[in-house]
C-alpha angles and dihedrals in degrees: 000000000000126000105238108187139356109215123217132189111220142201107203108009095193089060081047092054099048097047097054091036099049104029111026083032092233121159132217106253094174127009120170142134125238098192102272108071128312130297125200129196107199122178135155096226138021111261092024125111121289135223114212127202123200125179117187134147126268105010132117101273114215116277116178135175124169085041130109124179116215135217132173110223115220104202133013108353088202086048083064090041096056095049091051088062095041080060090061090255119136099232110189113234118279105284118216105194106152136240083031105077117244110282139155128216133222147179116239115216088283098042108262114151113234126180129208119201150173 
């Protein structure tokens, strides 16, 4: 059995978008609207799992707390970091905790912790 997609309610799906585009370097695989609000399918790969955004009216938006998204970061992580910042986010500094890699966290436009590490 493979996971195939994580959904997320969202409160401003342009701000999603351009979180997980710019900064974890996902793609839109599928973007469409049913009638109702926008949905967004984002993944890294083909075949890989997806994360889907939807952001309709009236309905309970995602709130989390315990949870942490992960991405590996191919390149400078304070390159990332600093991008982060340039998008208006509030990255913490780079945290070195062995045997963990260095990584930084930050919150996407609903909250959600996401890490980027080495």
């Amino acid at each position: 059995m493979k996971l195939n997609y994580i959904t997320f309610m969202v409160r401003d799906i342009e701000k999603t978008i351009d979180f997980y585009q710019n900064l974890a370097g996902l793609k839109i695989v599928r973007r469409f609207n049913p009638g109702m609000g926008e949905i967004a399918f984002m993944t890294n790969a083909e075949g890989e799992t997806k994360l889907e955004f939807i952001q309709f009216e009236k309905v309970p938006k995602v709130q989390v707390s315990g949870m942490t998204m992960s991405y590996k970061v191919e390149g400078i992580l304070e390159e990332v970091r600093n991008k982060a910042i340039a998008m208006g986010y509030h990255p913490s500094e780079i945290i070195i905790e062995p045997p963990k890699p260095e990584h930084f966290k930050v919150l996407d436009a609903d909250g959600i912790e996401v890490e980027f590490s080495l």
